[in-house]
Residue, then its C-alpha position, 0 to 999 in steps of 0.5 A: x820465178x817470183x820475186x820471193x823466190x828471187x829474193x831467195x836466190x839472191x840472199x843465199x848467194x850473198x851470205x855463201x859469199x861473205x862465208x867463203x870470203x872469210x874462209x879463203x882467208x882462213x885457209x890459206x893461213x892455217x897451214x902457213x901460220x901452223x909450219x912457222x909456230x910449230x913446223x912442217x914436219x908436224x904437219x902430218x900429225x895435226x891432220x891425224x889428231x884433227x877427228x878426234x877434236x872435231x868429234x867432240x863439236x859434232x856432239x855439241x852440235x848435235x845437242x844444239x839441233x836438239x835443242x834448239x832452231x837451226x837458223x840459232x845454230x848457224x848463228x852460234x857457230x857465227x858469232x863464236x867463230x868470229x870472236x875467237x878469230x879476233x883472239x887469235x888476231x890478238x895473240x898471234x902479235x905477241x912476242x912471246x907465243x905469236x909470229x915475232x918467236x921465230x922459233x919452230x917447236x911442237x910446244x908452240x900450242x897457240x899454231x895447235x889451237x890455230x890450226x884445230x879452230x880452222x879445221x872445224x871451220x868447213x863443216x861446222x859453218x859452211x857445211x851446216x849452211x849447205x844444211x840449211x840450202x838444201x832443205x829449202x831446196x828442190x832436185x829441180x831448183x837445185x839444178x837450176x840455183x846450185x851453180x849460180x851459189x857456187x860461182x857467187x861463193x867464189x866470187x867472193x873467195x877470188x876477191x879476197x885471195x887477190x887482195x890477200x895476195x897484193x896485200x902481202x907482197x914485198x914485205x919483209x917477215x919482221x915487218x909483216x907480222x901485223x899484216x896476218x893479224x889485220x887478214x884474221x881481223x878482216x876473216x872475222x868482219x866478213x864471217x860476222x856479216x853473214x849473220x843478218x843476211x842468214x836472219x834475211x833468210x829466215x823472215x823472207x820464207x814461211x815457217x820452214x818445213x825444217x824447223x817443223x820437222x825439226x821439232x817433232x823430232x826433237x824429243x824422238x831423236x835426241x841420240x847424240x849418236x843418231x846422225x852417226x848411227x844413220x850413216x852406218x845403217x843406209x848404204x847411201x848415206x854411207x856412200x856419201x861418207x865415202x865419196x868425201x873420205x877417199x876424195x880427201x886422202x887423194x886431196x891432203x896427200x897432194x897438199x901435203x906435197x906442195x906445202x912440203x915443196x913451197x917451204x923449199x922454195x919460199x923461206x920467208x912467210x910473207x912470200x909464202x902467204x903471198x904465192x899461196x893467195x894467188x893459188x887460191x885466187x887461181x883456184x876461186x877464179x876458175x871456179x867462178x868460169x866452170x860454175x857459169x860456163x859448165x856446172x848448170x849443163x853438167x847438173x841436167x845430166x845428175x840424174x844419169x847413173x853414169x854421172x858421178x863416175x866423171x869427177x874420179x875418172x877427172x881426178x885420175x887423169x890428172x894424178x897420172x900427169x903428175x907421175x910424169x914430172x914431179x916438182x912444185x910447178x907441176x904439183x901446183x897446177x894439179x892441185x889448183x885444176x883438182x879444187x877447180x873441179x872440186x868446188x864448182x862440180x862436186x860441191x854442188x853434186x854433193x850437196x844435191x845427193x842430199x835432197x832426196x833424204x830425210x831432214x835428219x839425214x840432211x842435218x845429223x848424218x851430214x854434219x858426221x860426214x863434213x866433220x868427221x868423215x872429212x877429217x878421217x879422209x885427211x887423217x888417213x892421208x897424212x897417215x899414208x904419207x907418213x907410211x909411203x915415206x917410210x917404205x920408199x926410204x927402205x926399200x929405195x923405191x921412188x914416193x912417186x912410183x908407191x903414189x901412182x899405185x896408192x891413186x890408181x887404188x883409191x880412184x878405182x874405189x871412188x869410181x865404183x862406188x860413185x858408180x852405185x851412188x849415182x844409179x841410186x839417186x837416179x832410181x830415187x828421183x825417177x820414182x819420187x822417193x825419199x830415203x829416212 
């Protein structure tokens, strides 16, 4: 390996590092700053509005690639990212719109902003940058790299959620409020730190076959709609779409439940904030041990057919301990151990079945997928929730009992089509192919 190459490594990790920094910030305090502006129980419905705000981005973002160079966009999501935290920092200090109104209500539209800001955080910052890794990446270096990116991405979200969580012990509420104004400070310092490691990047690599592609291709495909059209076309692709959707719905049903529980058993947002840092700080902790210890040895075996079906059959295992005892403690545990195996083992499976694609694959159809196939996923699970709950209060049959059912249906789907998804890009490795 030479020393560019090594470079290389070292800048991708450490831009993955102030991301994920800032996001570990960020997503703890959406759900928590949401419930005490607007309340818990619109939390189902913020889910199911999500898509049809973040398509309007993904047409925004698909002009840019259009117009211009990726590393700009990466930059533009950046720096608007940045300045509109400190904003929200700002207003969430207020007396009036922010945190000192302790009066819940579906009309507090700063906790609405808040929470739509955060959810177009993943795939139009972390996402996009996967984008960029995976396009000056081989299946070879992947293998060898991807759990060396992971575990140092985590390294920096373990930090944070531990110092988050120190951070925000002991406080009472009516004195804490400009604590969760320095943590959204501090997300937007650490976001905007990633920008000169990104240009680093960019001045260590030759003229990037990406952006050369990209260029030819600008006038050829400037469909806003192309990315979408792709993965509706390519039954890969959409494949793809359907791993991240149906591991969602099983995802933001299991959050929900343990969010729903924490409100009962933390009335007070500080105590809240804090117990959901150390939850994430478990979450980046563990991850950072299975990336080092497991993910390379796991990745060796991605060109098997049978290897994407572990991560649903995983998930599986764990839902069933969850029908045998239902409280928060048990919820926790398995919702921590699923983003565990979620962020050091289908992450970066994820992103590897991108490198046999094309570049509008890798860049148009991946942003639908992060953005919209996400959020569809988490709208569908907020939907169900809602759904569940209604049929188990007429027909006085257990929401546990109507889940264990939902989960054994989705996981079945999953595994089937995890099934089909592996033996293709086995076949695509084997014989050096590309899919366009």
């Amino acid at each position: 390996m030479n020393k560019i190459e090594i470079k290389k490594i070292i800048l991708i990790t450490l831009a993955l590092f102030f991301l994920i920094s800032s996001f570990a910030i960020l997503k703890q305090l959406k759900n928590i700053l949401f419930m005490f502006t607007v309340g818990k129980e619109y939390l189902k419905i913020a889910k199911s509005l999500t898509p049809v705000f973040l398509i309007t981005i993904v047409l925004l973002y698909s002009f840019l690639l259009n117009h211009l160079k990726f590393y700009k966009i990466v930059s533009f999501f950046i720096i608007f990212y940045s300045i509109i935290g400190l904003i929200f920092a700002y207003f969430f200090g207020h007396q009036t719109i922010g945190l000192h109104n302790n009066i819940t209500s579906i009309d507090r539209i700063l906790g609405w902003l808040f929470y739509f800001y955060i959810e177009g955080f993943s795939p139009f910052i972390i996402s996009v940058y996967w984008s960029f890794i995976n396009s000056i990446n081989n299946n070879t270096s992947a293998k060898k790299n991807y759990s060396f990116f992971i575990a140092g991405s985590r390294i920096g979200g373990c930090l944070t959620a531990l110092i988050s969580y120190f951070f925000m012990q002991n406080c009472l509420t009516n004195k804490c409020i400009w604590k969760h104004q320095v943590l959204l400070i501090a997300s937007s310092i650490l976001l905007i730190c990633a920008l000169p490691v990104v240009y680093k990047i960019i001045k260590i690599i030759p003229i990037l076959d990406l952006e050369k592609n990209l260029d030819k291709h600008k006038h050829k495909h400037n469909n806003l709609f192309e990315g979408f059209k792709l993965l509706l076309k390519n039954a890969y692709v959409f494949s793809m779409f359907l791993l991240i959707f149906l591991y969602d719905i099983i995802n933001t049903i299991v959050d929900n439940r343990r969010l729903v529980l924490a409100k009962e058993n933390f009335n007070d947002i500080s105590e809240l904030t804090a117990n959901l840092f150390k939850d994430q700080f478990l979450i980046d902790l563990g991850s950072v041990f299975v990336s080092l210890l497991l993910t390379t040895f796991l990745l060796k075996f991605l060109n098997k057919k049978y290897f994407l079906i572990i991560i649903p059959l995983s998930i599986g295992i764990l839902l069933f301990n969850l029908s045998l005892k239902f409280n928060y403690q048990i919820i926790s545990l398995i919702y921590i151990l699923m983003r565990i195996i979620n962020d050091s083992i289908f992450l970066p499976t994820r992103e590897a079945l991108y490198i046999p694609t094309s570049n509008d694959i890798k860049f148009k159809s991946k942003s639908w997928i992060d953005s919209f196939g996400r959020k569809i996923g988490q709208s569908t699970g907020g939907i169900s929730i809602n759904l569940i709950e209604n049929y188990s209060s007429i027909s006085n049959i257990s929401i546990t009992s109507i889940l264990n059912h939902y989960f054994l249906i989705l996981i079945a789907i999953w595994t089937t089509v995890a099934y089909f998804l592996g033996k293709k890009y086995a076949k695509l490795i084997k014989n050096n192919q590309t899919i366009n």
